[in-house]
DOBA-924765 format. One record per residue (C-alpha): residue in three letters; x, y, z. Coordinates in Angstrom, 2 decimals. Example, Ala and Ser with C-alpha at 12.3 -4.5 7.8 and 13.67 -1.06 7.14 Angstrom:
BEGIN
{residu Ala&c1 12.30&c2 -4.50&c3 7.80}
{residu Ser&c1 13.67&c2 -1.06&c3 7.14}
This chain:
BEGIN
{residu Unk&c1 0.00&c2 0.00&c3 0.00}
{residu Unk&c1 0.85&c2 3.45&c3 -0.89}
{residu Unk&c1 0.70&c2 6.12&c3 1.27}
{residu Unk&c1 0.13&c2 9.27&c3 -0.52}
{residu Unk&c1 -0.46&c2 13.34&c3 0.75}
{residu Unk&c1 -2.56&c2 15.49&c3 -1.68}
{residu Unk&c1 -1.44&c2 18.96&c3 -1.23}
{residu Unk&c1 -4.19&c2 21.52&c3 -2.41}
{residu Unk&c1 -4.78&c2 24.99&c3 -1.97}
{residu Unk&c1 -8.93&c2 24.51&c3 -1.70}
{residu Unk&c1 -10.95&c2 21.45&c3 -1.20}
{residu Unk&c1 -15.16&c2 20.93&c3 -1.18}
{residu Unk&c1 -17.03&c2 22.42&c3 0.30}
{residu Unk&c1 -14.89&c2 25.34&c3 -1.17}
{residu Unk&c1 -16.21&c2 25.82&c3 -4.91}
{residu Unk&c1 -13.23&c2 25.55&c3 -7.02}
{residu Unk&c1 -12.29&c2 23.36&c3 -9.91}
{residu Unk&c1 -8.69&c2 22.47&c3 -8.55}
{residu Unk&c1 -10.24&c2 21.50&c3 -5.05}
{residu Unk&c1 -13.03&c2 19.44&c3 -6.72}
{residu Unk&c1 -10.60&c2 17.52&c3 -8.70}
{residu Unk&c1 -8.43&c2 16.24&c3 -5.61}
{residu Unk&c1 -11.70&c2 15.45&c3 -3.76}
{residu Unk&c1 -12.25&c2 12.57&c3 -6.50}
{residu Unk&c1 -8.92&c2 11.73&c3 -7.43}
{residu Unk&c1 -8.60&c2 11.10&c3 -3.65}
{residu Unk&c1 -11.55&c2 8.80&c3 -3.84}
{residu Unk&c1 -10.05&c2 7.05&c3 -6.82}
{residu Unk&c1 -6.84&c2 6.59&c3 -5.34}
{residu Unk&c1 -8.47&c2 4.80&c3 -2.45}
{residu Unk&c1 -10.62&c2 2.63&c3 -4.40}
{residu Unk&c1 -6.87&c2 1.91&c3 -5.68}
{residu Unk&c1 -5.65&c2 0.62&c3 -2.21}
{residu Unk&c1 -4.14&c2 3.71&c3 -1.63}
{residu Unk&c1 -4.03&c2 5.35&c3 1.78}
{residu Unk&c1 -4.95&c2 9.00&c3 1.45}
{residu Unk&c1 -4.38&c2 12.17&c3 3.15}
{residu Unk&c1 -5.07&c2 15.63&c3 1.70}
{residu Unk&c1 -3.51&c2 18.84&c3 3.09}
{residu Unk&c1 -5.75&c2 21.83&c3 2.44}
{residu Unk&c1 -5.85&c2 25.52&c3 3.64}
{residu Unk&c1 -7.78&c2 25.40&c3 7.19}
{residu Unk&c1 -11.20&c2 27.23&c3 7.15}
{residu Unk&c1 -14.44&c2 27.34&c3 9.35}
{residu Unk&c1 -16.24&c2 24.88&c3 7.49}
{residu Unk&c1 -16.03&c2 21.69&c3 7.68}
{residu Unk&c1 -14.57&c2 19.19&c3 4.89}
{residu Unk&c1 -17.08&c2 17.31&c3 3.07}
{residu Unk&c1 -16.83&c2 13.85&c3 3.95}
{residu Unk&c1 -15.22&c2 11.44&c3 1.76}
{residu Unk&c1 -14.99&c2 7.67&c3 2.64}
{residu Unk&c1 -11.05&c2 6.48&c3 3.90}
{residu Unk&c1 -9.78&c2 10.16&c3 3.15}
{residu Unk&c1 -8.44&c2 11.76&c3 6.01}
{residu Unk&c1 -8.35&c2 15.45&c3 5.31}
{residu Unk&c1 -5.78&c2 17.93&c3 7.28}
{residu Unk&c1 -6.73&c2 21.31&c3 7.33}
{residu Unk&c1 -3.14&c2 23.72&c3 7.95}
{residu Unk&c1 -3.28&c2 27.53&c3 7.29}
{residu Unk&c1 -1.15&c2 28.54&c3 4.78}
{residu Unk&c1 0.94&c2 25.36&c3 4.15}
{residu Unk&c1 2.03&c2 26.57&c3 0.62}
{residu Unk&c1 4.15&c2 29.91&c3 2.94}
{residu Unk&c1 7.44&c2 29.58&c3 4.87}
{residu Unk&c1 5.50&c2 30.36&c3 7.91}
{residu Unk&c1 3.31&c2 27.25&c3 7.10}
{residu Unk&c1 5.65&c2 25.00&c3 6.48}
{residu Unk&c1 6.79&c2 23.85&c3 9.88}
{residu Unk&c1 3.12&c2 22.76&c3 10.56}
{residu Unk&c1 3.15&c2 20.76&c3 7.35}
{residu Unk&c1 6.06&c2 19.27&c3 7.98}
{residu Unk&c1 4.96&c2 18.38&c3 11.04}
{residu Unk&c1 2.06&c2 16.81&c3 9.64}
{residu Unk&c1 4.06&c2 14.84&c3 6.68}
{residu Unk&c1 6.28&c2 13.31&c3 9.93}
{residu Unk&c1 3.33&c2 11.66&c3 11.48}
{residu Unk&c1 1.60&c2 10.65&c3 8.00}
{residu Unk&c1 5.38&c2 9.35&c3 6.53}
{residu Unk&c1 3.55&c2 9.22&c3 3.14}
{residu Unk&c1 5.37&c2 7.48&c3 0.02}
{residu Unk&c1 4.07&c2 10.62&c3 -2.25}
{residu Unk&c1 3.50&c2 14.12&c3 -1.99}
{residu Unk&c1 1.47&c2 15.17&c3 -4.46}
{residu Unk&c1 0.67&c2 18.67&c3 -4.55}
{residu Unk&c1 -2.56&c2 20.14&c3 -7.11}
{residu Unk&c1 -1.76&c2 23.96&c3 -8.30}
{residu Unk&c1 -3.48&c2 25.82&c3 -10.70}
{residu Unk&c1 -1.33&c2 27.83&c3 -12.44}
{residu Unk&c1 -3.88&c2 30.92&c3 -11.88}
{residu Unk&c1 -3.59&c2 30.43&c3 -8.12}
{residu Unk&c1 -3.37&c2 33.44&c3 -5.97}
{residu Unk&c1 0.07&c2 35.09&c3 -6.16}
{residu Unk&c1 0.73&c2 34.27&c3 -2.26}
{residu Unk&c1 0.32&c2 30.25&c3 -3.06}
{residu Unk&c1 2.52&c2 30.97&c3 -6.04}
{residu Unk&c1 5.19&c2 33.08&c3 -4.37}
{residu Unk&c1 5.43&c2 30.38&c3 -1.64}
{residu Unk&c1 5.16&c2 27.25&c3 -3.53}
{residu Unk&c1 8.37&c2 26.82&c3 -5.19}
{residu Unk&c1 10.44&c2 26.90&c3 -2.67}
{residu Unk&c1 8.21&c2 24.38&c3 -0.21}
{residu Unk&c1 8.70&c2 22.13&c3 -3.11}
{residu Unk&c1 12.40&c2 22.49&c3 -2.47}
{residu Unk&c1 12.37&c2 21.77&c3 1.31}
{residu Unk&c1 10.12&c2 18.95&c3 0.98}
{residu Unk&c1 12.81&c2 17.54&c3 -1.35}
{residu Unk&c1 15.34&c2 18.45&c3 1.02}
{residu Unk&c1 13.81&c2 16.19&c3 3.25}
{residu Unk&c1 13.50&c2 13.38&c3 1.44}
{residu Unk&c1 10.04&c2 13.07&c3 0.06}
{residu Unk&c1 9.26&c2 12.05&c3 -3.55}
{residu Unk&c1 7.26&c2 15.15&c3 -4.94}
{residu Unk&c1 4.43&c2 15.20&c3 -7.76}
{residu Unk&c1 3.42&c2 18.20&c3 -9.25}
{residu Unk&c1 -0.06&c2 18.58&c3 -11.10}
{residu Unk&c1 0.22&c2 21.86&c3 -13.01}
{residu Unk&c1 -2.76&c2 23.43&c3 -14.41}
{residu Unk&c1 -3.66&c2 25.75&c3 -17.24}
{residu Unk&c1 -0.32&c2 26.67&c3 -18.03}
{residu Unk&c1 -0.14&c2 27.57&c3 -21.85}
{residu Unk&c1 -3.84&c2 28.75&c3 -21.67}
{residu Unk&c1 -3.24&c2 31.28&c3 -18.91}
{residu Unk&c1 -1.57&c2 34.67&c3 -18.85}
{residu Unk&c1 1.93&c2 34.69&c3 -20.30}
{residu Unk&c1 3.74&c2 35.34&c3 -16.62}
{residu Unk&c1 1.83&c2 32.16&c3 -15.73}
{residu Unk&c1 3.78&c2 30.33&c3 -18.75}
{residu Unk&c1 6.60&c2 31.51&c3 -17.56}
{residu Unk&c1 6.21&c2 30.02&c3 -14.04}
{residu Unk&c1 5.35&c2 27.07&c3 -15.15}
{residu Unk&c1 8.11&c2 26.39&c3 -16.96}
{residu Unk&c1 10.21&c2 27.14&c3 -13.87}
{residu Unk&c1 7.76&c2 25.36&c3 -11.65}
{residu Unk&c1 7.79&c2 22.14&c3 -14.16}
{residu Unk&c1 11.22&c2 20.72&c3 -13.67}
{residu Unk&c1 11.44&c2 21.38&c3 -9.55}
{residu Unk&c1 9.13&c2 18.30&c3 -8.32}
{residu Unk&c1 10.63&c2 14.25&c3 -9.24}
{residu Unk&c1 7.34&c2 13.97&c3 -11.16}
{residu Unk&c1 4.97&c2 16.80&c3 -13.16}
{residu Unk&c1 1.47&c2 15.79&c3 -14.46}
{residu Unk&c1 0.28&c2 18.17&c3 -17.26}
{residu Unk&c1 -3.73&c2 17.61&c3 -17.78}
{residu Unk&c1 -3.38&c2 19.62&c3 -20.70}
{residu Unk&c1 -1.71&c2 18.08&c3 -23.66}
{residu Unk&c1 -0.79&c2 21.13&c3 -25.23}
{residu Unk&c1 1.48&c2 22.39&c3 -22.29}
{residu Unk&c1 2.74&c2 18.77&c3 -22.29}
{residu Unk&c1 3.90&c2 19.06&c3 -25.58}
{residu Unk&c1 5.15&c2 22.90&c3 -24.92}
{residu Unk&c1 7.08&c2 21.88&c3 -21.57}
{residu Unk&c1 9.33&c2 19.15&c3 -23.51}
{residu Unk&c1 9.85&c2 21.41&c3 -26.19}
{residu Unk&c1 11.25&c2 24.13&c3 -23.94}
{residu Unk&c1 12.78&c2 21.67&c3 -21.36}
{residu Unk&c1 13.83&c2 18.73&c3 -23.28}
{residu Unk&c1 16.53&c2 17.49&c3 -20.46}
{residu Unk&c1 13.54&c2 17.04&c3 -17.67}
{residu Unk&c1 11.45&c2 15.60&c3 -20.70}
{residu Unk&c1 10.85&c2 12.07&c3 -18.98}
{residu Unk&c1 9.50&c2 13.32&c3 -15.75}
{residu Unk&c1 6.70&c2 15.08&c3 -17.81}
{residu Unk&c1 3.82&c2 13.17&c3 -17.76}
{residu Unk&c1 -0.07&c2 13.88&c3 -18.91}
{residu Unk&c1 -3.35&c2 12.41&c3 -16.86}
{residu Unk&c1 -6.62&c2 13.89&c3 -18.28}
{residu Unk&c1 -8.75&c2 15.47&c3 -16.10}
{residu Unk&c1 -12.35&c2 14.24&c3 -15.16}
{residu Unk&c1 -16.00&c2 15.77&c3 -14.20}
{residu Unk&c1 -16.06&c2 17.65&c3 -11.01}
{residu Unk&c1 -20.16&c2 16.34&c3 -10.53}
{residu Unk&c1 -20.84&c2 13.11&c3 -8.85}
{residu Unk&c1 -22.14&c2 11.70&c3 -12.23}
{residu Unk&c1 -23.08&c2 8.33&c3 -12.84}
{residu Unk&c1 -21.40&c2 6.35&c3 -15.31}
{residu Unk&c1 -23.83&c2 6.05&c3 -18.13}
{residu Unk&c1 -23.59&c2 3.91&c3 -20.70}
{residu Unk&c1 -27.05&c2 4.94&c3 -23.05}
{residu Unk&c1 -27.73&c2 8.73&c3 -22.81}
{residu Unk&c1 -30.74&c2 9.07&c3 -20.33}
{residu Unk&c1 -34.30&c2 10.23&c3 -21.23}
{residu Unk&c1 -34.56&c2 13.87&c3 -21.36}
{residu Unk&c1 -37.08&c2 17.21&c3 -21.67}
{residu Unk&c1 -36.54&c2 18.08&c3 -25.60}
{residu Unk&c1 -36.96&c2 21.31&c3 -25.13}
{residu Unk&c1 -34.78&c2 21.93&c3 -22.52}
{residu Unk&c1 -30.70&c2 23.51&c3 -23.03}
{residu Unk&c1 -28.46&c2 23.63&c3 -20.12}
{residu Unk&c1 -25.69&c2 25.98&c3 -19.04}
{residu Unk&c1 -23.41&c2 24.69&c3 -16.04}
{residu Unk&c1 -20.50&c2 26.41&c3 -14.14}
{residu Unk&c1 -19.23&c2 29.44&c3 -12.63}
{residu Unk&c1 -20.88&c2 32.76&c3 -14.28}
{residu Unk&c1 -18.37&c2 34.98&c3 -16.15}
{residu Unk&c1 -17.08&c2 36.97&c3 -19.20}
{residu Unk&c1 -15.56&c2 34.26&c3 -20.48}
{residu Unk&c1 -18.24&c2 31.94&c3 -20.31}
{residu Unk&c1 -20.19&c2 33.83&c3 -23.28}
{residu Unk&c1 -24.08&c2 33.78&c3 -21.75}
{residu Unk&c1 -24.40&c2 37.38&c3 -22.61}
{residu Unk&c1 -24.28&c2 36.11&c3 -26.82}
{residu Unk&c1 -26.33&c2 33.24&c3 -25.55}
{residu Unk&c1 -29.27&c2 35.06&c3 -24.29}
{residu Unk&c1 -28.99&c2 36.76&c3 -27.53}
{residu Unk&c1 -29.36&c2 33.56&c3 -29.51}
{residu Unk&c1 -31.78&c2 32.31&c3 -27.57}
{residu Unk&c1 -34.02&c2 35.86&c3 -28.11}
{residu Unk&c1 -33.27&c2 34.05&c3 -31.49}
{residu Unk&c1 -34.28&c2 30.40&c3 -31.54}
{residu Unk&c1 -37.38&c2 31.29&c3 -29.37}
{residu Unk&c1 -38.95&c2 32.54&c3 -32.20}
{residu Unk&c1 -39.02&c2 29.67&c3 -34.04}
{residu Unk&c1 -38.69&c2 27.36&c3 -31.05}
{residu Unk&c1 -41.14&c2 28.62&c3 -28.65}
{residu Unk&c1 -40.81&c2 25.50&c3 -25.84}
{residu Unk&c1 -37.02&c2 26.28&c3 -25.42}
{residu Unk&c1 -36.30&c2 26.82&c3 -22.04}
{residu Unk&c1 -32.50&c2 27.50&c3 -20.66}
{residu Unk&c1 -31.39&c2 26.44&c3 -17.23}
{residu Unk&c1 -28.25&c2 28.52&c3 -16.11}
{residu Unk&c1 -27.17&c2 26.20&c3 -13.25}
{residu Unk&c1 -24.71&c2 28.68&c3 -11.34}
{residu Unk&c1 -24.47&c2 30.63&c3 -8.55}
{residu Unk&c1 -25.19&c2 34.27&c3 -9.02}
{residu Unk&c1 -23.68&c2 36.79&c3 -6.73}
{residu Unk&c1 -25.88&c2 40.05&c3 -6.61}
{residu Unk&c1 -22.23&c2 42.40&c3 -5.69}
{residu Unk&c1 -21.01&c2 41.03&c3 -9.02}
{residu Unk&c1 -21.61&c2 43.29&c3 -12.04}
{residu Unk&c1 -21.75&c2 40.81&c3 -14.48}
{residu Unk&c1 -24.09&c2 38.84&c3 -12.80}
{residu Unk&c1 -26.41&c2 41.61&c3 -12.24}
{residu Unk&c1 -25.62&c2 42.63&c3 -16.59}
{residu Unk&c1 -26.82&c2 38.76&c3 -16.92}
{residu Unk&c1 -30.10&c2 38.96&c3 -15.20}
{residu Unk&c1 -30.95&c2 42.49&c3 -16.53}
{residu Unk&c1 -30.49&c2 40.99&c3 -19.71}
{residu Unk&c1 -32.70&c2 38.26&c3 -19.64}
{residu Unk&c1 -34.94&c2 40.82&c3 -18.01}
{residu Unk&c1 -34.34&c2 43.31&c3 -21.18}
{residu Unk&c1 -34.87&c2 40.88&c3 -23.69}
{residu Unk&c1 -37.90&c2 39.17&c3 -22.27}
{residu Unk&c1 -37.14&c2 36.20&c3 -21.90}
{residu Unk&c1 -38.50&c2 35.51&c3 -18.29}
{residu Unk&c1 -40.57&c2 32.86&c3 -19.29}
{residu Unk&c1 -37.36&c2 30.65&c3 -21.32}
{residu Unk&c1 -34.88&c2 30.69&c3 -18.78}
{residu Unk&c1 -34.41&c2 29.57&c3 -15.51}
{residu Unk&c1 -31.51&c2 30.71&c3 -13.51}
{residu Unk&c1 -31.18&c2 27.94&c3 -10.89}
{residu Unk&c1 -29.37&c2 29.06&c3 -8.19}
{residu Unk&c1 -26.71&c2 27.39&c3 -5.18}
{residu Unk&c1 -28.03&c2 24.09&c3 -6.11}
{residu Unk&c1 -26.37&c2 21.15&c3 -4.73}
{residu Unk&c1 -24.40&c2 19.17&c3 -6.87}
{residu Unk&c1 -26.56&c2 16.56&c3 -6.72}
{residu Unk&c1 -29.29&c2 19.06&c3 -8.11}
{residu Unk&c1 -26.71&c2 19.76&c3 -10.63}
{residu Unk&c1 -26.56&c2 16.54&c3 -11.73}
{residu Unk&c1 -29.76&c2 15.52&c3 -11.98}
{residu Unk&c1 -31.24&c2 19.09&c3 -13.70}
{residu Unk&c1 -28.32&c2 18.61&c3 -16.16}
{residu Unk&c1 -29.24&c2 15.16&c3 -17.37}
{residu Unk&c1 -32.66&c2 16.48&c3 -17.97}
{residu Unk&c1 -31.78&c2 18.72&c3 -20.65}
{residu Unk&c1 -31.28&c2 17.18&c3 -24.41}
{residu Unk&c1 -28.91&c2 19.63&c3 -25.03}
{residu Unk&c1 -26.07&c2 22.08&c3 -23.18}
{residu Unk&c1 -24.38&c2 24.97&c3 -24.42}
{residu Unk&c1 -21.06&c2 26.02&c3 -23.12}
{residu Unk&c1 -20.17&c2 29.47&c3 -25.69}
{residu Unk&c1 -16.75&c2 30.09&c3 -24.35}
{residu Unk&c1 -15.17&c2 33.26&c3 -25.74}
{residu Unk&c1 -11.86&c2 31.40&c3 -25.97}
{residu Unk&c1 -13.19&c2 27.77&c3 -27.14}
{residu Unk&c1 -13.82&c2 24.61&c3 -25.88}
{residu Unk&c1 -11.04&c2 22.71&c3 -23.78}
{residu Unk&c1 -10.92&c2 19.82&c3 -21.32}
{residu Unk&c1 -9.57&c2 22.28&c3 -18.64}
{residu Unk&c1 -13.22&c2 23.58&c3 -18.24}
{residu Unk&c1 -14.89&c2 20.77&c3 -16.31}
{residu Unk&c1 -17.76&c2 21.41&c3 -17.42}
{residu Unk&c1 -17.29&c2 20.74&c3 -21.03}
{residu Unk&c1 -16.39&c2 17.17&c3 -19.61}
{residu Unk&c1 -19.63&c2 17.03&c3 -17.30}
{residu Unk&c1 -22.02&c2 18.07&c3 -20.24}
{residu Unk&c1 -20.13&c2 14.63&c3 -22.14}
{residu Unk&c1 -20.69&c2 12.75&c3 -18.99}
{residu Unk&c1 -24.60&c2 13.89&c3 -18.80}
{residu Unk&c1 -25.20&c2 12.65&c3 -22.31}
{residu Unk&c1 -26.20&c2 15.68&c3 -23.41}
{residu Unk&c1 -25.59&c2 17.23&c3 -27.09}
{residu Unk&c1 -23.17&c2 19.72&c3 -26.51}
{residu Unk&c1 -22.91&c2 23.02&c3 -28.37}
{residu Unk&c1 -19.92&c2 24.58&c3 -28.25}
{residu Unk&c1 -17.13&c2 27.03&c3 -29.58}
{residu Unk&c1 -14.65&c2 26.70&c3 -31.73}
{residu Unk&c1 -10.59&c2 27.67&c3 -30.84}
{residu Unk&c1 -6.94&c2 27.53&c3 -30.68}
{residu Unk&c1 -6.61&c2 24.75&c3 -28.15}
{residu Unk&c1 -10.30&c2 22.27&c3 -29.34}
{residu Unk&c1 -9.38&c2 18.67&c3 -28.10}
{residu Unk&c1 -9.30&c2 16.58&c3 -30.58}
{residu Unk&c1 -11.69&c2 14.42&c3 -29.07}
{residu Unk&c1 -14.53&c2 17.09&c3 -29.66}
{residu Unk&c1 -15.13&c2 16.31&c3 -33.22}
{residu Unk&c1 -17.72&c2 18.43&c3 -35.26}
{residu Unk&c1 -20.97&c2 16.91&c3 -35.77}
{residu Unk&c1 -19.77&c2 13.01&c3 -34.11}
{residu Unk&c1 -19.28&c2 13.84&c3 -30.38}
{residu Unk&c1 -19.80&c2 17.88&c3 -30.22}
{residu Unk&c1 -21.44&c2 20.68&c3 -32.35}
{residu Unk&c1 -18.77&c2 23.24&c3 -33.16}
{residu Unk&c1 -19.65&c2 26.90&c3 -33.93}
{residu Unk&c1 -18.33&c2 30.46&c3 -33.36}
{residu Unk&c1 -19.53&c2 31.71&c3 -30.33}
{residu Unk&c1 -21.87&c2 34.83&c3 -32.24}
{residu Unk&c1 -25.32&c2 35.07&c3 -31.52}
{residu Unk&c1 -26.60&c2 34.51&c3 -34.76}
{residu Unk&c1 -24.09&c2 30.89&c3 -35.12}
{residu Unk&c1 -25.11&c2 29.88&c3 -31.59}
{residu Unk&c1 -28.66&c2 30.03&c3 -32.72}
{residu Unk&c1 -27.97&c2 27.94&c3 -35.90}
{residu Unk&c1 -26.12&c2 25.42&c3 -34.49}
{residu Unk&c1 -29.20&c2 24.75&c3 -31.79}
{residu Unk&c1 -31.59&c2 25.00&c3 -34.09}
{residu Unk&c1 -29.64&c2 22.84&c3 -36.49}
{residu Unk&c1 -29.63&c2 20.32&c3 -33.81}
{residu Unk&c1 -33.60&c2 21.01&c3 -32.82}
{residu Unk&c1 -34.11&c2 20.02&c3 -36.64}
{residu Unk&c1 -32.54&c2 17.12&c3 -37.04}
{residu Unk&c1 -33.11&c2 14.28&c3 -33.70}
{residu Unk&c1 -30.94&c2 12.06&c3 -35.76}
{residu Unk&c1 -28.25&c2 13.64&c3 -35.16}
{residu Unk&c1 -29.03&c2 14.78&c3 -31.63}
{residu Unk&c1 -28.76&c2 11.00&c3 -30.79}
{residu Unk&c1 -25.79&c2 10.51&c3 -32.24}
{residu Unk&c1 -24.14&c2 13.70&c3 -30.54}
{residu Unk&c1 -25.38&c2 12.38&c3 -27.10}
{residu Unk&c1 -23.88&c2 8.81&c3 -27.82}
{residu Unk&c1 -20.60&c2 10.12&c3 -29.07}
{residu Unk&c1 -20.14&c2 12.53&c3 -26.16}
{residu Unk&c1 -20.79&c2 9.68&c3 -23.60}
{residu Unk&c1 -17.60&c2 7.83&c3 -25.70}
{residu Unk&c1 -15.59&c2 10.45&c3 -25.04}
{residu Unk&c1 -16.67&c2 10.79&c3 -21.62}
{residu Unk&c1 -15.28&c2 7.01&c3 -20.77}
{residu Unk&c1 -11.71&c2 8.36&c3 -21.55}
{residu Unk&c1 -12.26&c2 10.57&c3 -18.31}
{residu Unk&c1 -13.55&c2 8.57&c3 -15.56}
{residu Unk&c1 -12.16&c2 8.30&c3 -12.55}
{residu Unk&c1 -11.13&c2 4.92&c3 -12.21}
{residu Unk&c1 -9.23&c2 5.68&c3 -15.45}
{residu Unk&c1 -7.72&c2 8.81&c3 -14.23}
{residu Unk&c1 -6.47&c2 7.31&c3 -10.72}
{residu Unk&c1 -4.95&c2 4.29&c3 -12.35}
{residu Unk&c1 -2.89&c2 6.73&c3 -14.39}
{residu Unk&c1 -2.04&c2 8.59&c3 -11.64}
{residu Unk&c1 -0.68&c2 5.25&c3 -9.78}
{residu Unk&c1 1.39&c2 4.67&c3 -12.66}
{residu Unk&c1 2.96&c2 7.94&c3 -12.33}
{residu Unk&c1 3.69&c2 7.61&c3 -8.76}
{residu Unk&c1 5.72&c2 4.19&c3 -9.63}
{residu Unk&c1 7.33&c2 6.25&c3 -11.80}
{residu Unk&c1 8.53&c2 8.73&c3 -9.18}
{residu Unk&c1 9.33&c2 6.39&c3 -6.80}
{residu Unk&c1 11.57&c2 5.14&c3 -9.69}
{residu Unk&c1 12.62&c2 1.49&c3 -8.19}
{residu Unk&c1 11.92&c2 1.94&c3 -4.48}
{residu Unk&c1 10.05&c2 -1.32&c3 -3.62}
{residu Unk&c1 6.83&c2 -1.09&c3 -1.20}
{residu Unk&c1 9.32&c2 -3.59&c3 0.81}
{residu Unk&c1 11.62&c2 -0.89&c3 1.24}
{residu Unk&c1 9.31&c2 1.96&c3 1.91}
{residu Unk&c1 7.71&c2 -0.08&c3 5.10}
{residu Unk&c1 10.66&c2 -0.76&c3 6.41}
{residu Unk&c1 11.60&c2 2.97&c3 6.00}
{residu Unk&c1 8.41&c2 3.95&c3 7.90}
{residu Unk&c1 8.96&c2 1.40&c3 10.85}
């Protein structure tokens, strides 16, 4: 048995995607064998449960004034693996501090994996840190493919301790093999509420499609924060364009609300002004729902999302948005086929897939240190 530490800035019941993604890699790890522990910034709620993961809450564990408390708590744990989760957009003080814990938990002996997020895709000072962040743990797991390919380009004499695991859904989806029944006339938007999420040209289509689709009703499954401008532009423009009576905003649902109002929509659309990529979990949870997904086009499209097969590609204009859904409105056919190719691509992503990756990367790291060796170590 492995014992491994998950290092993360956030973890549920904090909303972020990061924090979300160690809760179930946790849970896939231990469904491995694996004995668990995450490490997470303290706070005054309470962790949300999740079954053989023992969760330590430390404040500010990623600062030199944290570390001697994680330390502290790595000595009693004696884990195998410390693998710490960073998004590459973290705040500056987690990125200021985190090299150099990664450095003293080397100095100390501990086999260090990096999972570096959204590096390419992010601003170009976040590029840059990644590249010197890449190289400083034994191990570094790239979700995306593209900084993968751009980090053994640029650093071609750490290029075998780069490593890619896809990421999964962040819902507690089930694992669906036939795309479930559905409302026909219902289109679903999931995930956090901003510019970059396009709903503003969405509204706008849908203003659009209503006209010739007048039983098409939008759920915006989100949570809407009345101090945020943008939120407030969103609902005054639902409220300017009249469309009361075709959308829904459903707000602070659980996730298990999620999940269920998401399966009941035939369709999602996810209109991000930079495109579609496997970064946004929520591109991977409208897959996972068996949903047709309408989406945008761009620089960094997996090449799983194929036009027409296992997505519906468009530019992310109000006038495309509302051809591409009612293209798909027109034509069930097709619908079908959309929902059953996104659920193949979803299968790639599971859990159980993406923890028995993540093993194999650990044996990697570990590079030759039998589990004979590491008990007797701990002893």
């Amino acid at each position: 048995m492995t014992v491994v530490a998950l290092l993360s800035a956030a973890y549920p019941p904090k909303r972020c995607g990061v924090g979300a993604h160690t809760f179930f890699l946790a849970k896939g790890l231990t469904s491995l064998g694996h004995e668990v522990h995450v490490v997470t910034e303290a706070s005054d709620r309470a962790p949300t449960p999740n079954a053989g993961v023992a969760v330590h809450p430390i404040p500010s564990w990623w600062t030199p004034g944290g570390f001697d408390s994680l330390a502290e708590t790595l000595s009693s744990l004696r884990p195998d693996i410390v693998h710490v989760q960073l998004p590459n957009e973290a705040p500056h003080k987690v990125r200021l501090g985190l090299p150099t814990t990664i450095r003293r938990l080397r100095r100390k002996g501990y086999r260090v994996v990096l999972t570096l997020h959204e590096m390419t895709e992010g601003k170009p000072a976040s590029y840059a840190r990644g590249l010197l962040l890449a190289p400083a743990a034994h191990l570094t797991i790239f979700p995306n493919p593209y900084d993968l390919r751009a980090a053994r380009r640029l650093l071609p004499w750490a290029w075998g301790r780069f490593h890619h695991v896809p990421l999964g859904p962040t819902l507690p989806l089930p694992e669906l093999e036939a795309p479930p029944e559905a409302d026909p006339n219902r289109l679903g938007f999931l995930g956090f509420l901003n510019a970059q999420k396009g709903m503003l040209d969405l509204l706008q289509a849908l203003q659009q499609v209503k006209v010739a689709w007048p039983e098409v009703r939008l759920d915006i499954l989100t949570s809407i924060d009345p101090a945020d401008s943008y939120h407030r532009g969103v609902l005054e423009r639902i409220a300017a364009l009249g469309l009361e009576g075709h959308v829904e905003v459903r707000h602070k649902l659980e996730a298990a609300d999620i999940q269920r109002a998401v399966q009941a929509c035939t369709y999602t659309c996810l209109p991000f002004t930079d495109g579609a990529t496997f970064r946004r979990s929520t591109v991977l949870e409208a897959l996972a729902a068996g949903t047709a997904l309408v989406t945008t086009t761009g620089p960094r499209v997996p090449p799983a999302l194929v036009h027409g097969e296992t997505a519906w590609l468009t530019e992310g204009n109000p006038g495309a948005l509302a051809a591409a859904l009612l293209a798909l409105r027109a034509d069930p056919v097709r619908t079908r086929r959309l929902r059953g190719g996104a659920l193949a691509v979803a299968k790639r992503h599971r859990w159980a897939a993406i923890a028995a990756e993540t093993h194999a990367c650990y044996k990697r790291a570990l590079h030759g240190r039998t589990e004979g060796k590491m008990k007797e170590k701990r002893a």
